[in-house]
N, C-alpha and C positions, 0 to 999 in steps of 0.2 A: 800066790801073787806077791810080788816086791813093792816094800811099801818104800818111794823115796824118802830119804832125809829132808831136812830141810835147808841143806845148800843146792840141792836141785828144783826146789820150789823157787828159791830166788834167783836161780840163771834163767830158770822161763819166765816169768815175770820180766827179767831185764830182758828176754829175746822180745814180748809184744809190745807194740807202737800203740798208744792208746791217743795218741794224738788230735785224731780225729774228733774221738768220744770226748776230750778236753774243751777240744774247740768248740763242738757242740754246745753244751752245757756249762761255756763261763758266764760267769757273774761279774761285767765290768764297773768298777765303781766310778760314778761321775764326779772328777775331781776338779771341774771346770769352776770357778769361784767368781766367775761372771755375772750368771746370773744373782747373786745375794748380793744383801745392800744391809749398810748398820745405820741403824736410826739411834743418833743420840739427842737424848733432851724428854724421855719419853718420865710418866711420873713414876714415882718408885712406890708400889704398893706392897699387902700382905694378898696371900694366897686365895684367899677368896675372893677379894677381888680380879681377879688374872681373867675369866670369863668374860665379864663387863670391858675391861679394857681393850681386849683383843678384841671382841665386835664393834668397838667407838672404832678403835684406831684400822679398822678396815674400812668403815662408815669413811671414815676420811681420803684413806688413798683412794678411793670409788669413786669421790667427787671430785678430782682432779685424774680423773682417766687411770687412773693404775691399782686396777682391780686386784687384791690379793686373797685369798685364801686365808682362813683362820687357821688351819693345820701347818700351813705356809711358817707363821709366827711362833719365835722362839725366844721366850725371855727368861734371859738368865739372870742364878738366885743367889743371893749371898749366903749362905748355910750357919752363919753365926749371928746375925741378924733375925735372918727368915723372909727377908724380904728383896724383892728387884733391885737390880743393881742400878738402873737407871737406863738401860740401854736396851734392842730387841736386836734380830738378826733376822732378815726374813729372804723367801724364795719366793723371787718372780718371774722363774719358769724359764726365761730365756735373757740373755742381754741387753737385747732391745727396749723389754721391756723394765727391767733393772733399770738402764741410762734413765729412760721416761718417767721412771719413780723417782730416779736422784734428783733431777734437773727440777720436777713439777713441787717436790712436797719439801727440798729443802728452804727453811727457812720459816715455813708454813708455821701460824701459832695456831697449836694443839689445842689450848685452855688460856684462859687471862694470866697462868705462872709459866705455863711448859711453850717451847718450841721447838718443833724438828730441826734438827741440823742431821741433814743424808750424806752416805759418803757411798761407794760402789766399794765391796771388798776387797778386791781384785786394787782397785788405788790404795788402801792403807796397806796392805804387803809392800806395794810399791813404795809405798813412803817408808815404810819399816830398813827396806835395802836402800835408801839413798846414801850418796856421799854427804857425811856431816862435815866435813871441809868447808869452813867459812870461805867466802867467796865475798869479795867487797860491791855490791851492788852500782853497778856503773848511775851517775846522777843524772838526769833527762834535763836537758835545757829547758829551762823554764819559758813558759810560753804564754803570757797576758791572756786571759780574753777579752772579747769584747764586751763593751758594755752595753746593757740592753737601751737606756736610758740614752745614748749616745747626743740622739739627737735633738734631747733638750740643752744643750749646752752648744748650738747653733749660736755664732757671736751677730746675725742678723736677730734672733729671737724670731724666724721663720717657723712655719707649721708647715705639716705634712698632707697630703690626700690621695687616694688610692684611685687610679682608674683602669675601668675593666672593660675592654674592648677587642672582639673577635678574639683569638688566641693570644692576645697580648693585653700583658698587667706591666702599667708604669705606677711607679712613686714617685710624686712629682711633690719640690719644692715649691711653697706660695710666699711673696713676697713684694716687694714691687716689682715694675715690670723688669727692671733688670736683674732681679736676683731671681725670677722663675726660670725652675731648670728641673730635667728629668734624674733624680737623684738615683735611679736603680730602675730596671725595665727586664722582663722574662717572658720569652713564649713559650705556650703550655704550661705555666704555671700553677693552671689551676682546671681542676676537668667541673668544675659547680658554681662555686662562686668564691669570694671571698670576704674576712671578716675581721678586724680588728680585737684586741684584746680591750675591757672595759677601762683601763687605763694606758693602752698606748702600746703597750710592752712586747706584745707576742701580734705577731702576723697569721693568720690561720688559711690556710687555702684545701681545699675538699677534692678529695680522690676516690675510687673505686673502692680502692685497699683502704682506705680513714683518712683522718686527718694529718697534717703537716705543720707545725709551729715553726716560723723562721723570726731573726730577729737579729740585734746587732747590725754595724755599719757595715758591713757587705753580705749582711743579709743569708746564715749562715741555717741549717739547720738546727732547733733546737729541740724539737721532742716530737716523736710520731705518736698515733693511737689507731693499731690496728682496729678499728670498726666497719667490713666491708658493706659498699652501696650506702654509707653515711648519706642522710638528708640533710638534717638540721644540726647545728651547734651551739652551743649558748656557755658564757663564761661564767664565774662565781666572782662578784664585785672585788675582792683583794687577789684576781687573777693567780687561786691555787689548787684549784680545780675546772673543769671541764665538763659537759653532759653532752652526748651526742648521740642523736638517733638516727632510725634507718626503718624503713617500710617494711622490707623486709626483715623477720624473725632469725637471730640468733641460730646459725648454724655451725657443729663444730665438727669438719670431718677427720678422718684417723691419722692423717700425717701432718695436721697443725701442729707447730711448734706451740709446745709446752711453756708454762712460765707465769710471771707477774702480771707481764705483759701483755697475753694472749685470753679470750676466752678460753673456759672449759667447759667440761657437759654438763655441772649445772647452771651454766646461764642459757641454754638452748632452749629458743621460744619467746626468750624477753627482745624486745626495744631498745630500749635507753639505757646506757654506760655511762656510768661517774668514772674519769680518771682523776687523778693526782699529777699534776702539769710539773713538777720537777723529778718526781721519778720514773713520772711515766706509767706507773700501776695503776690497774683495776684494780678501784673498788668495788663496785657493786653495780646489779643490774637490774632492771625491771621490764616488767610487761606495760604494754600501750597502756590494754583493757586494764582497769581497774577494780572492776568486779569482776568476780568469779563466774563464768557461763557467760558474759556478753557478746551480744553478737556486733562485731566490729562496722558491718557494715549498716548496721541499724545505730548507731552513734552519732551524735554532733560533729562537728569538726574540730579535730585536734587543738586543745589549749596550747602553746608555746610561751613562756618554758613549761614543760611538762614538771621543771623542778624548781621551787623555787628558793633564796636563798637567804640567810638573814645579811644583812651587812657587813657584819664581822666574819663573814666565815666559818663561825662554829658551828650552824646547823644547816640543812638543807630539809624541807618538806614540801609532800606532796599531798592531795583530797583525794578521797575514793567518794566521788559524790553521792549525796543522801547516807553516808555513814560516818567519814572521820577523816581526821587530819591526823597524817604520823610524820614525826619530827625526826630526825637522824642524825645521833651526832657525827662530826669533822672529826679526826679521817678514819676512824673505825666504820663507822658508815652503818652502827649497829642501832635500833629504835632507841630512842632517848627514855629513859626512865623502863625499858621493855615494855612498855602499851601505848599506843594510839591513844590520841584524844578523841571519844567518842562524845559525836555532836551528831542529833537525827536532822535529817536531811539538810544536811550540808552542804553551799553550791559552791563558793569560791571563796579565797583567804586571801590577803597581802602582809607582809612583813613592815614595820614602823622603820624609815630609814633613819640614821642616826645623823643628826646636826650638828653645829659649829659652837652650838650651844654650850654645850656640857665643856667642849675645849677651852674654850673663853673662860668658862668657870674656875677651870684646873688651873691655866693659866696665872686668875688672881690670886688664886688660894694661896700657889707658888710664890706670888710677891709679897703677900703677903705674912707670911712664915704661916701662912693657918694649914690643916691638913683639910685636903680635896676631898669633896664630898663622894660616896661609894656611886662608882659607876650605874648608871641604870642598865635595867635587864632589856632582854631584847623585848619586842612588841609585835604582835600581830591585829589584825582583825579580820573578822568572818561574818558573812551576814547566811543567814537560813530562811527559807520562805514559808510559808503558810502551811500550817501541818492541822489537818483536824480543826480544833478546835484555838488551835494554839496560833497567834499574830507571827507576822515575818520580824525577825529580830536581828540587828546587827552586834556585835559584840566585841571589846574589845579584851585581848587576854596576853597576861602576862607570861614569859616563858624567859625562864626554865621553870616558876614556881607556880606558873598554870594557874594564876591568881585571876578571875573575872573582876577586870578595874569599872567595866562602865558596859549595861546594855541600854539600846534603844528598841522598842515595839513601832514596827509601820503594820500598817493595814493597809487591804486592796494593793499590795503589791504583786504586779506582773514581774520585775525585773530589778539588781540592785547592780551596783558599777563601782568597785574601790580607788578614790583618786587621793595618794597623799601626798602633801605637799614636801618637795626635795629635801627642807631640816626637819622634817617629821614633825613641825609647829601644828599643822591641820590636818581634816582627814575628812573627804566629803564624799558621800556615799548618794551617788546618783540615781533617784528614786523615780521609777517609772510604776504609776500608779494606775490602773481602769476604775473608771465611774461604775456603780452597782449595777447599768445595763450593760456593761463590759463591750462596750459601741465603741467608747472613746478611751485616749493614753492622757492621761496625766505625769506634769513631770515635776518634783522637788528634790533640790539640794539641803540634805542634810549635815550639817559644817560640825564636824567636834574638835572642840580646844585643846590640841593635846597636852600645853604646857600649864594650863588654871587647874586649880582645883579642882575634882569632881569631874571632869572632863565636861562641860556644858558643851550642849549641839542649842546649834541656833539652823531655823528652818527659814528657807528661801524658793517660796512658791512661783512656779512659771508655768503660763498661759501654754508653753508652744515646747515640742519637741525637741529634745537637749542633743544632736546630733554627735558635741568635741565640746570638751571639757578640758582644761590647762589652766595648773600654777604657774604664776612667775616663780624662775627661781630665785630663791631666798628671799623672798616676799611676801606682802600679805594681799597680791590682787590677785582674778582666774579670771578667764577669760571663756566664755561657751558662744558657740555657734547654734542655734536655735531654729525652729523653722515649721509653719502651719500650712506648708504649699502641698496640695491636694496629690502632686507627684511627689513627695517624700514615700520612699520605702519602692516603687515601682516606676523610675523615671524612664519613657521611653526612649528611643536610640533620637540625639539631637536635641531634647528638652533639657535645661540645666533649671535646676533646682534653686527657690528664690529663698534668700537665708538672712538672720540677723543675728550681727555679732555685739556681746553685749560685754562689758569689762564692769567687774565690780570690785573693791577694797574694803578691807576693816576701817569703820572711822572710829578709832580710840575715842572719841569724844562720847559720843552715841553706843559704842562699845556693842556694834553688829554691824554685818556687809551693807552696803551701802550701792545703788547701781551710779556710777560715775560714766557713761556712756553707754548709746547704743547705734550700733551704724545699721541703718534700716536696707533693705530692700538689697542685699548684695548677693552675690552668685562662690563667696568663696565657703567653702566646706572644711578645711584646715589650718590650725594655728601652729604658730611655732614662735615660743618665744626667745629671745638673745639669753645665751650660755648666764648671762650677768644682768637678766633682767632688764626693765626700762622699755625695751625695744620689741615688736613684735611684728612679722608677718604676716598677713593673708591670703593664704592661697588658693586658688579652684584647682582640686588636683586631681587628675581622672576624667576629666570631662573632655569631650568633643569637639565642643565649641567655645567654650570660654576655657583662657588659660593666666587667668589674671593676678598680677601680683602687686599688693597692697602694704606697703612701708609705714606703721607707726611709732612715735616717740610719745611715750606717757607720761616723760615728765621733762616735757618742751619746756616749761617755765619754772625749770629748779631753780635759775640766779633771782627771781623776784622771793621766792619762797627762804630761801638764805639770808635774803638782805629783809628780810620781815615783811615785805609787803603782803596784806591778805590778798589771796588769791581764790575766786571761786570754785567749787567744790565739781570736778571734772574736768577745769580748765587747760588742764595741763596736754590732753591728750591731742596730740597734730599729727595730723597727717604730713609723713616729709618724702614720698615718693611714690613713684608708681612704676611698674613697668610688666614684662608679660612675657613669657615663656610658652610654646605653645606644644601643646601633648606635654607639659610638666607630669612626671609622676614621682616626683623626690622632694625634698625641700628639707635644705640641712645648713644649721650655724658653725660656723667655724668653732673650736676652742675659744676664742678670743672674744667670740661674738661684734667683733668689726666684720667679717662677711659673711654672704651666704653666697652656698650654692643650690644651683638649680638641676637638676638633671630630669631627660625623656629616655625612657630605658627601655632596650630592642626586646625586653623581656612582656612589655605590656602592647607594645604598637611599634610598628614600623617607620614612623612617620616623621622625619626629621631628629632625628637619634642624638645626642650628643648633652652638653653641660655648659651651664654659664655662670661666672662670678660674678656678684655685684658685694657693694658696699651695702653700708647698713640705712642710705639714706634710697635705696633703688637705682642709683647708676652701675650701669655693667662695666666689669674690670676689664675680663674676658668671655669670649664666647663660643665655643666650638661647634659644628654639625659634621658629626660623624656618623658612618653606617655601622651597624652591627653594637653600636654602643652600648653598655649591659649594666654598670656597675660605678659610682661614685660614692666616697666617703672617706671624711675628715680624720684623720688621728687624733684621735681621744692625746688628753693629758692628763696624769695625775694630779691630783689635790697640790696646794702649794704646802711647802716647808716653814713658809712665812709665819712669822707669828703676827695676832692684828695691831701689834704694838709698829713692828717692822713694814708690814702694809701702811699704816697710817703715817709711818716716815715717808716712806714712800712720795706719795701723796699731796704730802705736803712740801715735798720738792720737784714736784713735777715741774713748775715752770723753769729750770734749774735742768730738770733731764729736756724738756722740750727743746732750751736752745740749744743741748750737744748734739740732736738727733737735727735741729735743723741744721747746723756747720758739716752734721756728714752728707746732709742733701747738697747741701750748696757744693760741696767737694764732688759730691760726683755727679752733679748736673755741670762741674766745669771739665772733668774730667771727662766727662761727654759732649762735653761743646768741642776739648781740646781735638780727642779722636775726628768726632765730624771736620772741623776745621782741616787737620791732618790730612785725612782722604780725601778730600774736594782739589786740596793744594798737587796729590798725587796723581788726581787725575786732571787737572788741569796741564800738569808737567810733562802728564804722558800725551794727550791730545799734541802740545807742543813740539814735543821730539818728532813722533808722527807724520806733521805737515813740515818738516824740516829735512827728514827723509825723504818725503814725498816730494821735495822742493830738488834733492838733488838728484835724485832716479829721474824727473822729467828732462836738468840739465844734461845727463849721461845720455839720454834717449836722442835729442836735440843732437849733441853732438855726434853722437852714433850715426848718426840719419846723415850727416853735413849741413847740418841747417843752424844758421846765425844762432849765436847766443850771445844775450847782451851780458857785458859785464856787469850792469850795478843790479843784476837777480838779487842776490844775497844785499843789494842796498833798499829793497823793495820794502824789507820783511821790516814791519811796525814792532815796535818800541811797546809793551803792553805794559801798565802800571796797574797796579792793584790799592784800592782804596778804603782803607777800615775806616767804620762810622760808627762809636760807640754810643748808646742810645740810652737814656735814665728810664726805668720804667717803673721804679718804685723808689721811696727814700723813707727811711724809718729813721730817725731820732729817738734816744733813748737819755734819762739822764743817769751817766754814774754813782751810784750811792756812797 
């Protein structure tokens, strides 16, 4: 047998097609660069730790939806070091999901030093080949915005108010009656209701999809907050945050947009959303429930704000009742100190609001070259109820240094109510008491000083049922609604309830509350005192049958009290109006506190729907009755710029601004005589032409017909004279200085 060489091994070799067998069993390698993404900003460790970081740094993309693999993760090493370079590369299986990683976890802070910056790899190649040819960036015409504030700088010094009626929201100017006018109007503006910002700023109107911030003079879009089915809203007092809830739970399905902006899956199941109103991000979310296992429908009815706020802005807290209060700092949003304040059975808190006080102090310090005393800390208090053996205790505490400045022990308490007064001067904690056969409620105010030493409470004992409790603001009286009528608590449909309003003051002299009136036998349930104190309302609001409104001045006799004359001790208080609004369910001061409005809202009753302005004395400005009417309310203004040096110039030039403001009345009460005058003379002119046409269509007709016409027709027509009679109706005398 012939053995071939081996140049005949390799011509059969080159005669077989193995093509197939190739095709079969290739191994294509995936050189798609899509799906990978480079995280830079990642922390740089040693080799033993690489374990630990690669299960954090998955922990994390998990919680923003873009689940990775720890095999996935590849961090490269610097080999003269020995340690990370700073950066990882990872596979996220497809592009899709790649983009969802870039977009979700760029920016993201990893630790209080590290943060993601994502890039898709497939972009840095592409940034690698660009043209570096500088290219002169074309300049964008600059373009103002508007300013939020716009319309404090109204040259009437006009205010604002919102009304909400069937599918239509107007902004309506308030002024006299010739400067009211509808300043902005939108149908479908709002699918819930809407709601001003706590100083004026931002417009909030409620949708399906979240909320909506508008603002500026044509009233532009300024910030959304994806929260779908939003209920409620509530602002943070230096309007730089937002809380907004919804009945329904937090759901986040698979093709929501990723982001800052947006939930993710772990906020799924909570409630309530903190945004951040200038960028628009979430920060944080919460559950209703506040304990763990509650059963929601076995619950009280929801507290609103669920969150509340300190004044400044720098914290926000909430109670988990019967356990604790947890603080949160601004805008990390993370527990303040990392622990709760535990307090056993814990029922409600209020925040110390900050006063005019402390500014006035800074104020002198500055004139005086002294340096300004260190700001105070913020302030809360918290009252706890009957535990075992232990008394119900109110408390006040300092924060951030969680100092206990002052407790008070009550006994036989049912019930406790925090009321503090607007400069945070007092703090009275409305004590509802049962007798040892727990038959009967007792009721005491207990008043603490917040500016003396020691904080001293003084106690003020009441016979009768404490119903509405109010400070004057910036003052030292309150005013409570009272009432021992056998219908309080179950009033049948038709019965209104008999009440007594009682106004008490500090007397400095005697240095405790003093009662300075009480108006016996009245039917009103609601106070509302003037923005600027002095003044206050009465109203019956929610009732059937009475809808009555009652006009006070509590210090009728300031000029006797100025010029020295002693004056008795309650004297002051007059009744300077009366008048009635009927189904009232609102009762709101202007800014200014020169008016109120009244409104009946299609929300509570059907029954004569609409809003009425009066003065601060009970006379109505205006009055509408409309159907379907839903929604009234004034625009807030912020705090003034004034300083009280500048105020009290003020002041003491008013008679000086009085008479420029009366020369611009007089101007345009002539300017409206001139107009009336005007059109009367317009239409008497036209009446005129009219019967003078009419004068020569009958001669036309006349002679049309052949019938006489005397010449002196046109000598018929009278001679009409008009006669002005000016009339003196007032005369003032003044003498030049």
């Amino acid at each position: 047998m012939a053995v071939p060489n081996n140049s005949s091994y390799d011509d059969i070799e080159a005669e077989l097609d193995f093509s197939d067998i190739e095709a079969k069993y290739r191994v294509d390698l995936d050189d798609n660069l899509d799906n990978l993404i480079v995280v830079d900003g990642a922390p740089v460790i040693d080799r033993p730790k690489l374990e630990k970081l690669i299960a954090k740094i998955s922990k994390e993309f998990a919680k923003k939806g873009a689940p990775v693999k720890p095999e996935n993760i590849f961090v490269p090493w610097d080999d003269s070091t020995g340690k990370s370079k700073g950066f990882i590369f990872m596979d996220l299986g497809n592009a899709d999901a790649a983009t969802h990683a870039a977009n979700a976890m760029n920016g993201h802070p990893f630790d209080a030093r590290h943060t993601f910056y994502v890039n898709k790899f497939a972009d840095i190649e592409q940034f690698a080949n660009m043209d570096e040819t500088y290219v002169e960036p074309k300049v964008e015409e600059y373009r103002p915005k508007e300013h939020l504030k716009a319309w404090l700088a109204d040259p009437q010094g006009r205010d604002q108010y919102v009304t909400y009626r069937g599918d239509d929201v107007e902004i309506h100017w308030h002024g006299k009656l010739s400067q009211c006018e509808v300043a902005y109007s939108k149908k479908n503006w709002t699918e819930l209701y809407v709601s001003w910002s706590p100083m004026g700023t931002y417009f909030a109107t409620l949708f399906r999809q979240g909320v909506r911030l508008w603002g500026g003079t044509s009233w532009e879009p300024q910030q959304r907050f994806a929260h779908p089915l939003v209920k409620l809203i509530d602002f943070s007092p230096c309007e730089q945050y937002v809380v907004t809830w919804s009945h329904d739970p937090i759901a986040v399905p698979p093709n929501l947009p990723q982001g800052p902006e947006f939930f993710s899956p772990e906020d799924e199941g909570n409630n309530i959303a903190v945004w951040d109103i200038k960028s628009g991000h979430l920060l944080r979310t919460f559950p209703t429930s506040l304990l763990e296992g509650e059963d929601f429908a076995t619950k009280k009815q929801m507290q609103w704000p669920a969150l509340k706020w300190s004044l400044d802005d720098k914290f926000v807290a909430r109670v988990t009742p019967g356990q604790q209060i947890s603080v949160y700092e601004l805008p990390s949003m993370g527990l303040h100190d990392k622990k709760s304040i535990k307090i056993e059975g814990v029922v409600d808190f209020e925040w110390c609001p900050h006063g005019d006080k402390d500014r006035d102090e800074a104020e002198k310090a500055a004139k005086s070259g002294k340096t300004p005393k260190k700001t105070k800390e913020n302030m809360l208090a918290y009252w706890t109820p009957e535990v075992a053996n232990q008394p119900a205790r109110v408390t006040l505490l300092e924060f951030p240094s969680r100092r206990i400045l002052r407790q008070k022990n009550l006994f036989n308490v049912t019930e406790c109510k925090l009321y503090w007064q607007n400069q945070g001067d007092f703090l009275c904690v409305k004590v509802d008491r049962h007798t040892k056969t727990k038959k009967s409620i007792l009721c005491s105010l207990e008043i603490f000083r917040i500016r003396e030493k020691d904080f001293p409470v003084e106690v003020v004992e009441l016979k009768e049922t404490v119903t509405d409790f109010s400070w004057e603001p910036k003052g030292e009286r309150f005013a409570i609604v009272s009432s021992n009528d056998p219908n309080l608590g179950n009033p049948a449909p038709g019965i209104t309830v008999k009440t007594d309003i009682s106004f008490y003051q500090l007397d400095r002299g005697k240095n405790d509350f003093r009662l300075l009136r009480t108006l016996a036998s009245r039917t009103s349930n609601t106070i509302r005192w003037s923005p600027r104190g002095r003044h206050v309302v009465l109203a019956t609001v929610g009732s059937s049958t009475k809808s009555e409104l009652e006009f006070w001045d509590l210090d009728f006799n300031n000029e006797d009290r100025r010029e020295g004359q002693a004056t008795e001790w309650g004297s002051g208080i007059q009744h300077v109006g009366s008048a009635d609004h009927y189904g009232v369910t609102d009762v709101e001061w202007d800014p200014s506190g020169r008016y109120l409005a009244t409104s009946a809202s299609a929300w509570r009753h059907t029954l004569e729907n609409g809003y009425a302005i009066w003065d601060f004395r009970g006379q109505v400005i205006e009055k509408h009755v409309l159907d379907r009417f839903k929604q009234f309310i004034w625009r807030p203004r912020p705090p003034t710029l004034l300083t009280k040096e500048q105020q009290r110039q003020i002041r003491r030039n008013l008679k000086e601004y009085s008479r420029i403001f009366d020369e611009d009345d007089a101007a345009e009460e002539s300017n409206v005589s001139a107009e009336l005058i005007a059109h009367r003379k317009r239409l008497v002119d036209e009446w005129n032409a009219w019967r003078v046409r009419c004068k020569r269509d009958l001669v036309d007709e006349k002679r049309s017909r052949g019938q006489r016409v005397d010449d002196d027709t046109h000598a018929e027509e009278k001679e009409e004279i008009e006669e002005w009679v000016d009339e003196v109706i007032e005369q003032i005398e003044e003498v030049a200085e």
